[in-house]
mmCIF file of the C-alpha atoms, coordinates in Angstrom:
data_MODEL
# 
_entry.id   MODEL 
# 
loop_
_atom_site.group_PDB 
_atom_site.id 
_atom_site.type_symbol 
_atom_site.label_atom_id 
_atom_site.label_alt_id 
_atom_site.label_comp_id 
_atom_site.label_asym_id 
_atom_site.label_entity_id 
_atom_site.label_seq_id 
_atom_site.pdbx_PDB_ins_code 
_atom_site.Cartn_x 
_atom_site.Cartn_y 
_atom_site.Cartn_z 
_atom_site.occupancy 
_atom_site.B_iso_or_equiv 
_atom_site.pdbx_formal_charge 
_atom_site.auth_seq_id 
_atom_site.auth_comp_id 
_atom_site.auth_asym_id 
_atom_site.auth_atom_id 
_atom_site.pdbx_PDB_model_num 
ATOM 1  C CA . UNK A 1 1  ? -19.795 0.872   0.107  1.00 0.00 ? 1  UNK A CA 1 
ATOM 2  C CA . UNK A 1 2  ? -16.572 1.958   1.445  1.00 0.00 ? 2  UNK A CA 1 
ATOM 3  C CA . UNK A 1 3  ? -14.289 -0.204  3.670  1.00 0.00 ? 3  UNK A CA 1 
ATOM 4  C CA . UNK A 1 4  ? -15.041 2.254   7.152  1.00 0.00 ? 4  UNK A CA 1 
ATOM 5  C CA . UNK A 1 5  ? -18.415 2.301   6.422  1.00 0.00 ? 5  UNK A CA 1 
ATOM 6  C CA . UNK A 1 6  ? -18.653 -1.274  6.322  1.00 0.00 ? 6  UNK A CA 1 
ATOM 7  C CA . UNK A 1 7  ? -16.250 -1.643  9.786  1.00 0.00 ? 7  UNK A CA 1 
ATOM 8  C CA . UNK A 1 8  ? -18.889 0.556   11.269 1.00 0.00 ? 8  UNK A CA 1 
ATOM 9  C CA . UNK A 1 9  ? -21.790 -1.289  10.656 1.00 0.00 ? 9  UNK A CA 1 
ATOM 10 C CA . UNK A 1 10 ? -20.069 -4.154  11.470 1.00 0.00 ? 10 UNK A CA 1 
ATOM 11 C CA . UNK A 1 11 ? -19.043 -2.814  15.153 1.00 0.00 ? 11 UNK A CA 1 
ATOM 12 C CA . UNK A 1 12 ? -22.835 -1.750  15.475 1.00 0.00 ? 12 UNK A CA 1 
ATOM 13 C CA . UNK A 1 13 ? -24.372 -5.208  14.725 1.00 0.00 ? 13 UNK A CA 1 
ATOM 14 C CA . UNK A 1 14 ? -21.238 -6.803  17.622 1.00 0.00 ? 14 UNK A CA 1 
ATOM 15 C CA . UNK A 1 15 ? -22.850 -4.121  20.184 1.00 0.00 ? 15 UNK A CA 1 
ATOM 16 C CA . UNK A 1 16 ? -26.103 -4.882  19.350 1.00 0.00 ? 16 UNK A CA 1 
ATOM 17 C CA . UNK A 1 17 ? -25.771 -9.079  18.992 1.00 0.00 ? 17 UNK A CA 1 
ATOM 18 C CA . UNK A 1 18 ? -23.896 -8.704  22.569 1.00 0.00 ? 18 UNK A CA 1 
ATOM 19 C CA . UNK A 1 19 ? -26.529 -6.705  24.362 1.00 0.00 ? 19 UNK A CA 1 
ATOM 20 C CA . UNK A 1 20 ? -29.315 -8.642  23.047 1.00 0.00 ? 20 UNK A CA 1 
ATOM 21 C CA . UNK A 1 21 ? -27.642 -12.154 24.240 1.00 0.00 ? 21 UNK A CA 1 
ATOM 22 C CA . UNK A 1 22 ? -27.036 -10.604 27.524 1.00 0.00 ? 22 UNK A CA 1 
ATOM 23 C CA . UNK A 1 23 ? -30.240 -9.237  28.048 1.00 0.00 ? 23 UNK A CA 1 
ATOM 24 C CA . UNK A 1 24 ? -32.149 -12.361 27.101 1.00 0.00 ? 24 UNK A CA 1 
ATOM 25 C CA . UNK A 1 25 ? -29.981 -14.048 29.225 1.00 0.00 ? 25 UNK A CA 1 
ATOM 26 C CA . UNK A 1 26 ? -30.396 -11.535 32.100 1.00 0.00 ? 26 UNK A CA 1 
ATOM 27 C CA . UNK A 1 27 ? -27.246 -11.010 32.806 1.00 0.00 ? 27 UNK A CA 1 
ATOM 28 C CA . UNK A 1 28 ? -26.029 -7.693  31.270 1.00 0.00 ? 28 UNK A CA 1 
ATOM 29 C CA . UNK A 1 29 ? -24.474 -5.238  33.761 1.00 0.00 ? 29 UNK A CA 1 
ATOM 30 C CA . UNK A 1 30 ? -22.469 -1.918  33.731 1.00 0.00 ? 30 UNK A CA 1 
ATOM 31 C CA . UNK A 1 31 ? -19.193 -4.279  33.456 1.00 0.00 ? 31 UNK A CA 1 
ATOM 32 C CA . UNK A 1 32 ? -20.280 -6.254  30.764 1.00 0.00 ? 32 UNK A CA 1 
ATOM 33 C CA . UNK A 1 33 ? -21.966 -3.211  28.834 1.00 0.00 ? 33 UNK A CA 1 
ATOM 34 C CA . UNK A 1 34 ? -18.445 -0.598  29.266 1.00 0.00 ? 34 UNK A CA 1 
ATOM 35 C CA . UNK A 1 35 ? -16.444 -3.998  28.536 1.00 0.00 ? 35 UNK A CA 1 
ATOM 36 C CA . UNK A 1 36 ? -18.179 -4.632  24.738 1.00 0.00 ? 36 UNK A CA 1 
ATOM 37 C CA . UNK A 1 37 ? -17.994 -0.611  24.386 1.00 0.00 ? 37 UNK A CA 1 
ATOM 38 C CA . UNK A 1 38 ? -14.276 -0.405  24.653 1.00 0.00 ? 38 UNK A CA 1 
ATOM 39 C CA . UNK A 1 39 ? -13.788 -3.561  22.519 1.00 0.00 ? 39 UNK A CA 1 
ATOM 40 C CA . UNK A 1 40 ? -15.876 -2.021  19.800 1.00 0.00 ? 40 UNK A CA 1 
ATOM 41 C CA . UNK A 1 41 ? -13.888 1.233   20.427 1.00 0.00 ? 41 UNK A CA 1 
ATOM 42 C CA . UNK A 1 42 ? -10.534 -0.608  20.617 1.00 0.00 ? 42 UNK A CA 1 
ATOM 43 C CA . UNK A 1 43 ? -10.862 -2.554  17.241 1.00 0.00 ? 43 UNK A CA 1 
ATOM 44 C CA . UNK A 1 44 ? -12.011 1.028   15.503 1.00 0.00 ? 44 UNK A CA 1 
ATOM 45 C CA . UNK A 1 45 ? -9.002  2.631   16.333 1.00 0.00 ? 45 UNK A CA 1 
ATOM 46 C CA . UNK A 1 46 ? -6.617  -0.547  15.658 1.00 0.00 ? 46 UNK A CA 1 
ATOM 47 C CA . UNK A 1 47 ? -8.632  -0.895  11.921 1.00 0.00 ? 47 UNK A CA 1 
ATOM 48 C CA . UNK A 1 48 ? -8.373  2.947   11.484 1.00 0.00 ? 48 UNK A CA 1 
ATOM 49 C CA . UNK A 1 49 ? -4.550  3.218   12.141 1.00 0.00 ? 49 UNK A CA 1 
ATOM 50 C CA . UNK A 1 50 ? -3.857  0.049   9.657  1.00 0.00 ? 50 UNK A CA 1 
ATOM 51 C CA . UNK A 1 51 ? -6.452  1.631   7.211  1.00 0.00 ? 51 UNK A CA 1 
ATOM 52 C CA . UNK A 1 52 ? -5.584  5.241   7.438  1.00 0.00 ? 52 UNK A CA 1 
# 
């Protein structure tokens, strides 16, 4: 498997594990939801200028 393919999944199963806590936990909102989005998207870019 190749290095990005592994950052990917790895971003996927953070999005996922975060939703799922906040939703069991009821307290998941629009804030919360954009927040964990553009964390995941911030840590792609940062990986993909260092790896690329």
């Amino acid at each position: 498997m190749k290095p990005l393919n592994i950052l990917i999944i790895a971003i996927l199963i953070y999005l996922v594990w975060a939703i799922w806590h906040h939703r069991r936990d009821k307290s998941l909102t629009l804030v919360i939801l954009m927040e964990y989005i553009l964390l995941a998207g911030l840590v792609l870019i940062l990986i993909l200028g260092i790896y690329v």
